[in-house]
N, C-alpha and C positions, 0 to 999 in steps of 0.2 A: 885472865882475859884471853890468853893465846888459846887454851883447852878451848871456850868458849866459838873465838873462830874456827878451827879446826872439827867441833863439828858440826856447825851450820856449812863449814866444805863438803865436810862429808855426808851427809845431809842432802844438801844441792845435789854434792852428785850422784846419791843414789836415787833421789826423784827424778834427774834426767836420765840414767839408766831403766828406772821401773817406765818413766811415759816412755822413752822412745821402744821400751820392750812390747807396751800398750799397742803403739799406733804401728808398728810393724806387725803384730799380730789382728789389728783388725783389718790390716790395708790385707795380707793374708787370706784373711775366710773370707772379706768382700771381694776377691778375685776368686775362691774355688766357689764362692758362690756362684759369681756372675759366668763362669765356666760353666756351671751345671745349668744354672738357666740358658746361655748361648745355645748349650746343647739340647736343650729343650724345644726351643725355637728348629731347631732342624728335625725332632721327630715331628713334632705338626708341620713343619714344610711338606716329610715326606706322606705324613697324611692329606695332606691337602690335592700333593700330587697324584695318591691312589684316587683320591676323589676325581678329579679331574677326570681321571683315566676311565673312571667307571661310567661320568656320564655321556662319552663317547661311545664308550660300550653300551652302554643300554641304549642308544640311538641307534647302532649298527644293528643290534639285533633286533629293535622295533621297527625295523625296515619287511621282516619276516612277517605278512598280515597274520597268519594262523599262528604264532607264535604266542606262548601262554602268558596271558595278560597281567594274572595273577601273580608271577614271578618276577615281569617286570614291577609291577607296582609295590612288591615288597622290598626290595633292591631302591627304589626309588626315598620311599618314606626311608630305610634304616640310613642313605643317605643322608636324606635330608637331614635325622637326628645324630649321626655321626658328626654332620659339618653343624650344627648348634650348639653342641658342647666344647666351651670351652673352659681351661683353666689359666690362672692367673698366674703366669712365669715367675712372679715372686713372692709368691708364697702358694706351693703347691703343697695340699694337701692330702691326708690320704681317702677322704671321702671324695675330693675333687676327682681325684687320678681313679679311682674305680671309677665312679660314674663313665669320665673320658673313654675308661679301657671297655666298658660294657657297651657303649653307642658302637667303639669300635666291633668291638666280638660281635654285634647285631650285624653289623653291615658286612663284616667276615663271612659272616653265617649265611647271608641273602645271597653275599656274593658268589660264593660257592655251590647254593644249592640254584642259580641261573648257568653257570659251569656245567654243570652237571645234566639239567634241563635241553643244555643247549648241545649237548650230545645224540640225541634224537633227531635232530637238525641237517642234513648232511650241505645244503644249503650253505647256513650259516656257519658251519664249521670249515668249508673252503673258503669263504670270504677273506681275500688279504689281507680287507682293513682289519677283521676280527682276530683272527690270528695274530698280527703286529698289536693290537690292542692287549690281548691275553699274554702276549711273551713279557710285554711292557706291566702290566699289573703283577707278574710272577717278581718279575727285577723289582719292583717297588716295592712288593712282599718283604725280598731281601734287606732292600736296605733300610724299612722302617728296623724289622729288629735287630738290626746293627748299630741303627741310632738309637732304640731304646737299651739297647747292651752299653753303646757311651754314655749316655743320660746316667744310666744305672750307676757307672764305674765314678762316672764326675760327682753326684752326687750323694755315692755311698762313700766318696773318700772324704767329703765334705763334712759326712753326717760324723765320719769319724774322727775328726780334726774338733768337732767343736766338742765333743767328749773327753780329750785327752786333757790331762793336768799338766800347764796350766793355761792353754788354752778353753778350758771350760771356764775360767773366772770371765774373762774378754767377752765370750759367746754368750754368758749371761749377762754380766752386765750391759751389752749393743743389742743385747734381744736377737740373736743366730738363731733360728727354730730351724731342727732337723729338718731335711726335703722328704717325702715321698717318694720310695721309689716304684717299678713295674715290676708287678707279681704276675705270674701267669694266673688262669683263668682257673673257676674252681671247677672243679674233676681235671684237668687236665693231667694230672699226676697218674692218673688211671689208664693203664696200658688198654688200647681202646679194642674188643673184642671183633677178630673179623671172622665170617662168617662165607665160608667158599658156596652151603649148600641152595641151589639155584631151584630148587623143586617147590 
């Protein structure tokens, strides 16, 4: 009889050892999760903030009548489709997060080749608003991928927390799916050829 109780104790206590092992590891991933989502939420803040910025900027420089209409109105749409896409903070994908990162690299692309346009300009390139707009679009440059380097760091520690043993038993049985993270763009790996001859 005594065997008997001794190990329904032992028993007992090793199911309260395995659950409180349980809910300490899930309380765990759901905070490095909700870290990497938190962190998320601030790279779209500072997307939203380049947007902003940009359609200040394109209002400064549509003040210029001869200025080429065509560049704004491209800079305008990749806007528009940058701020459209969005992804689902808890459960991002990696089809989701390309699609995100391509509207972005569109509106990259528009917004640099109006930079560049607006060089020609001597006008609009002394303008203070313009100038305070462009110094302010360059900082924001900075600190999206600062925030996509945290997203990155929160999220790839995360992905590797729910692969380690035995933390992988927890992460499957709660349903933990790896996060997405940001890849640079494709070619970008390609040291990009300049070219000084001006003839």
């Amino acid at each position: 009889m005594k065997k008997g109780i001794i190990a329904i104790i032992v028993l007992g206590i090793l199911g309260v050892i395995v659950v409180g092992w349980y809910v300490r590891t899930n309380n765990n991933l759901i905070n490095m999760k909700g870290q990497a989502t938190k962190q998320w939420a601030n790279v779209e803040s500072s997307y939203q903030r380049r947007s902003d910025l940009i359609g200040n900027l394109v209002k400064t420089v549509q003040g210029a009548a001869d200025f080429e209409r065509e560049t704004l109105t491209e800079v305008i749409e990749a806007r528009a489709k940058a701020t459209s896409t969005s992804i689902d903070a808890n459960n991002i994908t990696p089809e989701q997060l390309a699609e995100f990162q391509q509207a972005q690299t569109g509106l990259s692309s528009a917004l640099s080749r109006l930079l560049v346009t607006v060089e020609r300009y001597p006008d609009i390139k002394a303008n203070q608003n313009f100038l305070e707009l462009q110094s302010q679009l360059e900082g924001t440059e900075n600190r999206i991928n600062v925030e996509r380097n945290r997203f990155n760091d929160l999220a790839g520690e995360y992905n590797i927390k729910i692969q380690q043993i035995p933390t992988n038993i927890v992460a499957s049985i709660a349903n933990f799916d790896p996060m997405a993270l940001f890849t640079s763009d494709a070619g970008s790996e390609d040291v990009p050829e300049v070219d000084f001859e001006f003839n």
